[in-house]
GURO-659300 format. One record per residue (C-alpha): residue number from 1; residue in three letters; x, y, z. Coordinates in pm, 1 decimal. Each point is the difference from the previous one (the first is absolute). Example, Ala and Ser with C-alpha at 12.3 -4.5 7.8 and 13.67 -1.06 7.14 Angstrom:
BEGIN
1  ala  1230.0  -450.0  780.0
2  ser  137.0  344.0  -66.0
***
This chain:
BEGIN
1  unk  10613.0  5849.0  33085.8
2  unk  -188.2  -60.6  -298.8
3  unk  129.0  326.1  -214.0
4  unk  411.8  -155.8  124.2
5  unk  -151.7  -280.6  -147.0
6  unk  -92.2  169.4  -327.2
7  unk  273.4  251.4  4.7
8  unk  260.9  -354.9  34.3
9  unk  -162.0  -196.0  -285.9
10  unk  27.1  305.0  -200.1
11  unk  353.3  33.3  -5.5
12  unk  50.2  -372.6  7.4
13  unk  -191.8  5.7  -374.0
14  unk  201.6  356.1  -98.1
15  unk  339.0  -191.8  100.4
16  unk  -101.7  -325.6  -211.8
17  unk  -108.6  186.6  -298.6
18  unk  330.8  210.9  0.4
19  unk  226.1  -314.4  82.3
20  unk  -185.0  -121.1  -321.9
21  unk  68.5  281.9  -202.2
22  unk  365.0  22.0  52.5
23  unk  26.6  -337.8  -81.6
24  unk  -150.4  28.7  -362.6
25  unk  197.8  260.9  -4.4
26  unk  351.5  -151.6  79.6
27  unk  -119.8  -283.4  -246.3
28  unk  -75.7  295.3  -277.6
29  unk  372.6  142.4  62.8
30  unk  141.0  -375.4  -31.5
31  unk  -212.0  -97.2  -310.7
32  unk  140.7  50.1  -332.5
33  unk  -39.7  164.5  -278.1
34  unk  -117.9  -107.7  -349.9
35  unk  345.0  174.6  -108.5
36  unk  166.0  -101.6  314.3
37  unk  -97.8  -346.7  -8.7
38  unk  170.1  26.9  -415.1
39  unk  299.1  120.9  181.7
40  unk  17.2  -297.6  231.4
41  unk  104.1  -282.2  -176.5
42  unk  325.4  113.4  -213.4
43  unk  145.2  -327.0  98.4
44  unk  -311.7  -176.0  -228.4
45  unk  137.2  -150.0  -315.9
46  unk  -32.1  175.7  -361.8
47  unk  -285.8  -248.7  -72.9
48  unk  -154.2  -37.1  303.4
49  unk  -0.5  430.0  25.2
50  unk  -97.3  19.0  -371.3
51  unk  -318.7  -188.0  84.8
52  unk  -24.8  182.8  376.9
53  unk  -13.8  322.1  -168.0
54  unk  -218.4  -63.5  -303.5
55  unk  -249.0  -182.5  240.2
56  unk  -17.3  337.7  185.2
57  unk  -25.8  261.9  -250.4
58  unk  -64.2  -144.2  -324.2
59  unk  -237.3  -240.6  18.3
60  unk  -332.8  185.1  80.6
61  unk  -32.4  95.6  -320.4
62  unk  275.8  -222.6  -248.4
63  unk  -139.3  -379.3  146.4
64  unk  210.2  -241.2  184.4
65  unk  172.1  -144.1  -290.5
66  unk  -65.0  362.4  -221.8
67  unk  -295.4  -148.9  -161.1
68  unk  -140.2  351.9  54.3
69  unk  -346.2  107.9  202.4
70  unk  -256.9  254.5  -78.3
71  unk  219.5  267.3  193.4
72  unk  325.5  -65.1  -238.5
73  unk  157.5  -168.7  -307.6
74  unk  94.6  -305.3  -62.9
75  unk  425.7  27.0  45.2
76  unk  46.3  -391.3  -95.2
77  unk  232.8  110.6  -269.1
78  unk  121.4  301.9  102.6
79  unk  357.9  -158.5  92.6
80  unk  295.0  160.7  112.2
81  unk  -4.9  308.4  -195.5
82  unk  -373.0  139.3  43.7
83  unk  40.3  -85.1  344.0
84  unk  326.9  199.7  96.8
85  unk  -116.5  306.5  -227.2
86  unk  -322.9  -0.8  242.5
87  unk  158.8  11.2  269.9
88  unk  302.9  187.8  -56.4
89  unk  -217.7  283.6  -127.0
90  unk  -221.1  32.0  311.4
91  unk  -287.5  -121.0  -181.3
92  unk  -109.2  -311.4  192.1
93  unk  -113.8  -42.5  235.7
94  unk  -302.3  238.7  -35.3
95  unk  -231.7  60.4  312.0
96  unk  -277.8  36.0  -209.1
97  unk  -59.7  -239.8  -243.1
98  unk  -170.9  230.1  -253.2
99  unk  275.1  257.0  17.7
100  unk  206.0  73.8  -338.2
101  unk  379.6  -155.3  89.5
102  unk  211.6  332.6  -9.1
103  unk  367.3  -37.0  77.2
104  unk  112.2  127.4  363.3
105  unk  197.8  -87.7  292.5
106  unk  141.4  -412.0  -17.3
107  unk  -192.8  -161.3  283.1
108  unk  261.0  -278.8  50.6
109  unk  404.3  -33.0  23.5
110  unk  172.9  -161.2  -267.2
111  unk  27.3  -367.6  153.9
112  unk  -413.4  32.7  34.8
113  unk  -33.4  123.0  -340.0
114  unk  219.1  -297.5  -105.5
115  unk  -201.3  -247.3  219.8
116  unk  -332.0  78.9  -140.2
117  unk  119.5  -17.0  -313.2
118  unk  130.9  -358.6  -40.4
119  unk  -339.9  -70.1  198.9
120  unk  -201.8  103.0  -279.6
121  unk  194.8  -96.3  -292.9
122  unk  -74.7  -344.1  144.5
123  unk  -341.9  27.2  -129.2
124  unk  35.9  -20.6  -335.1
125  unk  239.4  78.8  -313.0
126  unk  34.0  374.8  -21.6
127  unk  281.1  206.6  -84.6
128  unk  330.3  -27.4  161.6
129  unk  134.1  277.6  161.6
130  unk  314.3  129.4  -222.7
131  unk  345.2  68.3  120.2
132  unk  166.5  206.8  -204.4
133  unk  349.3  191.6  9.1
134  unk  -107.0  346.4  -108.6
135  unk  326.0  239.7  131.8
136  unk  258.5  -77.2  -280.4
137  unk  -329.4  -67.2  -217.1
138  unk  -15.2  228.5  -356.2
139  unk  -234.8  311.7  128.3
140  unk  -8.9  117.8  -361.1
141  unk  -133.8  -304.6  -161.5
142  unk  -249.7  15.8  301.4
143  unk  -100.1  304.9  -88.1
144  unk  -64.6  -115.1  -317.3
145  unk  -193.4  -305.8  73.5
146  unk  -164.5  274.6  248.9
147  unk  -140.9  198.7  -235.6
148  unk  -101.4  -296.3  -260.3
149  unk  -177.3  -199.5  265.3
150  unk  -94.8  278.1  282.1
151  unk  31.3  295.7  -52.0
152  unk  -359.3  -2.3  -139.7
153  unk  -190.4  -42.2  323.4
154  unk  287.4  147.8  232.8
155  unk  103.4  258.9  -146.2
156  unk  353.8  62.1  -168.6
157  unk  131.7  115.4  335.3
158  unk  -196.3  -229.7  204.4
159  unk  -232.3  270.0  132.1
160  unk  -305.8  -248.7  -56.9
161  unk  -277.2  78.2  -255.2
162  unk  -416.4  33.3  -44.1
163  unk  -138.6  -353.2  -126.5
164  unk  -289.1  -105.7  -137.1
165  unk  -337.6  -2.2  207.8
166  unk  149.5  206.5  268.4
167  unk  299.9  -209.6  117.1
168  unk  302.8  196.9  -1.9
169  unk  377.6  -176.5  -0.5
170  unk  177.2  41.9  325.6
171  unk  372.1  190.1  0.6
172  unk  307.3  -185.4  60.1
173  unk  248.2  220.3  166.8
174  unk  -69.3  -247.4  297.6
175  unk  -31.0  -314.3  -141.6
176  unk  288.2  -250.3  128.1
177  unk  193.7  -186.1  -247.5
178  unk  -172.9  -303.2  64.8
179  unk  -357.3  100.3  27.1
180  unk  136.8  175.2  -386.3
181  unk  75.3  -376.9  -72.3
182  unk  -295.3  -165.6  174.1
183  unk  -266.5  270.5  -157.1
184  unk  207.7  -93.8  -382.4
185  unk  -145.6  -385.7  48.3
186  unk  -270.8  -8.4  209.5
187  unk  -201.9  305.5  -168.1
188  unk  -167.0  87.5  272.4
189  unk  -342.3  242.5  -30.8
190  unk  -40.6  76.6  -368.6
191  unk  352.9  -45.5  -77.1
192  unk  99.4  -218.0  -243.6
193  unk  178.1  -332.4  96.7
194  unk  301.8  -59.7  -176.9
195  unk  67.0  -324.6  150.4
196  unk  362.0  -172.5  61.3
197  unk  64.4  -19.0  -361.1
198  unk  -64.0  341.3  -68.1
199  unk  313.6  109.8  29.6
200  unk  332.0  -124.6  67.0
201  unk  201.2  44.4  358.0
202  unk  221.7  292.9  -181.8
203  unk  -292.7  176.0  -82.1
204  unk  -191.7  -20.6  267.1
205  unk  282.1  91.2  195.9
206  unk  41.4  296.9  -254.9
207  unk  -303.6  165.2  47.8
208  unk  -30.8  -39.8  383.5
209  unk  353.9  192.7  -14.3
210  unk  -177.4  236.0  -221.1
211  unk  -281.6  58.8  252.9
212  unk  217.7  68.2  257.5
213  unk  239.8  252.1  -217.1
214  unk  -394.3  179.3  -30.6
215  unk  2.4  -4.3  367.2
216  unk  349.0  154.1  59.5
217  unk  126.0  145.5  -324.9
218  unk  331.1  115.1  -13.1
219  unk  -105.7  288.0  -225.3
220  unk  -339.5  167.9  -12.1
221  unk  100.7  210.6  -267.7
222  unk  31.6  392.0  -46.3
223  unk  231.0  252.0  135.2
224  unk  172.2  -141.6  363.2
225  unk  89.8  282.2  118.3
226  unk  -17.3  -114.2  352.2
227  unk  78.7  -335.7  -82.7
228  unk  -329.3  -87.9  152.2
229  unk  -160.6  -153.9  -260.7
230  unk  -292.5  209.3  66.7
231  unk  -150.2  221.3  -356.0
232  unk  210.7  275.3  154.7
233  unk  -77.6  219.7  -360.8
234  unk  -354.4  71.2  197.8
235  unk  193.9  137.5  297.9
236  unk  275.1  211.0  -244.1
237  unk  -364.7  119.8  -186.0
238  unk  -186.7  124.8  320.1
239  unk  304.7  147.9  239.9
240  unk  190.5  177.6  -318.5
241  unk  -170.4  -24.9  -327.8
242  unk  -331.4  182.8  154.2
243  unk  143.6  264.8  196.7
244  unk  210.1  103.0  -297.1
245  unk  -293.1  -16.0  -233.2
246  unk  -214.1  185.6  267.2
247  unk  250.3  251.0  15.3
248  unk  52.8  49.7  -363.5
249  unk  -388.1  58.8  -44.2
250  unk  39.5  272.7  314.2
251  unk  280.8  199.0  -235.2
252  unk  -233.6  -41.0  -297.1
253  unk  -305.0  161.3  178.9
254  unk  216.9  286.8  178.9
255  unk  146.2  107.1  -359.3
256  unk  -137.4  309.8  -78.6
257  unk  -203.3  26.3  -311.5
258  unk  157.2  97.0  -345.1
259  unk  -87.9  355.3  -150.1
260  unk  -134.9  11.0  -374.7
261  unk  296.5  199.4  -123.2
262  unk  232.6  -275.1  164.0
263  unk  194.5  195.5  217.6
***
């Protein structure tokens, strides 16, 4: 009687402890996620989801009202622009704090990005973010202001270049026309800030057409042969130049020697 006894309040213990473990379990599968719980509340208003959003992923490190911590910057006056560019660009937010920023994947739509964005400008006076018309903008006098004001650190073809004290430019072929426009008056990293007044709506608008035309250029110059765009001279030079010169040199090692008297 006494081992029933045992054997009962056994499985009356194995039966609680499993009726407790599927129910943390049920809860687990109903619980939200961090992203999940970002994805709830589409309904919240720009402001309200501005300040949602920043409270969840930004402040850590940037402060409540972007007075900065020892994890992050100050971003009090980073304003529209400094903020979109960040953000468009993959940069923020960083899981580690003492990572470099390095442009990747954009970690939130559009209407998030935009959210965020007013959020912070409200902390101060920084740079507003520009809207320029760039498609019927002058590519050519882009290109010029390109090369005058650029080209130095990025490279005439926006292929990025070496810095000083081992920083090195970053390329551009996939830099979107704002972030172009946002990085032209914010500055960010060890570019230079040109400000609002730097230059006019035209040409900004001019060189962020010119940018793109660097991205997608109707004509990469040489020989298009295939109409590909591609340096198709290198192809031409390795599938028919080479054999003919290999074969040429063949002839010239198979001819028999000349004899003294010429004959």
């Amino acid at each position: 009687m006494q081992v029933e006894a045992s054997q009962a309040r056994t499985w009356t213990r194995l039966v609680a402890v499993g009726a407790v473990a599927v129910g943390f379990a049920i809860a687990g599968l109903r619980a939200p996620s961090a992203s999940a719980r970002g994805d709830a509340e589409p309904t919240a208003a720009p402001g309200e989801r501005g300040a949602a959003l920043y409270g969840r992923d930004c402040v850590f490190c940037h402060g409540a009202e972007g007075q900065g911590s020892p994890r992050g910057v100050p971003i009090t006056d980073a304003g529209e622009a400094t903020t979109h560019y960040a953000l468009v660009t993959g940069r923020m937010p960083l899981d580690d704090p003492d990572a470099v920023p390095q442009r990747g994947p954009t970690q939130y739509s559009d209407e998030d990005i935009a959210a965020i964005t007013a959020h912070v400008a409200g902390f101060g006076d920084g740079p507003t973010l520009p809207d320029v018309g760039w498609r019927d903008a002058d590519a050519a006098e882009g290109g010029r202001l390109y090369r005058l004001h650029c080209g130095a650190c990025h490279g005439a073809t926006a292929v990025g270049a070496a810095l000083a004290y081992d920083r090195r430019s970053p390329p551009l072929f996939d830099a979107e026309p704002s972030v172009v426009a946002a990085a032209v008056v914010s500055g960010p990293g060890a570019m230079p800030a040109f400000g609002p007044d730097g230059f006019t709506d035209e040409e900004l608008g001019a060189i962020v057409a010119y940018v793109q035309r660097l991205q997608s250029p109707v004509d990469r110059g040489g020989w298009p042969i295939f109409r590909t765009g591609r340096p198709d001279e290198a192809l031409i030079a390795l599938g028919v130049a080479l054999p003919v010169l290999l074969v040429l040199a063949g002839w010239i090692a198979r001819r028999p020697p000349r004899s003294e008297d010429g004959a």
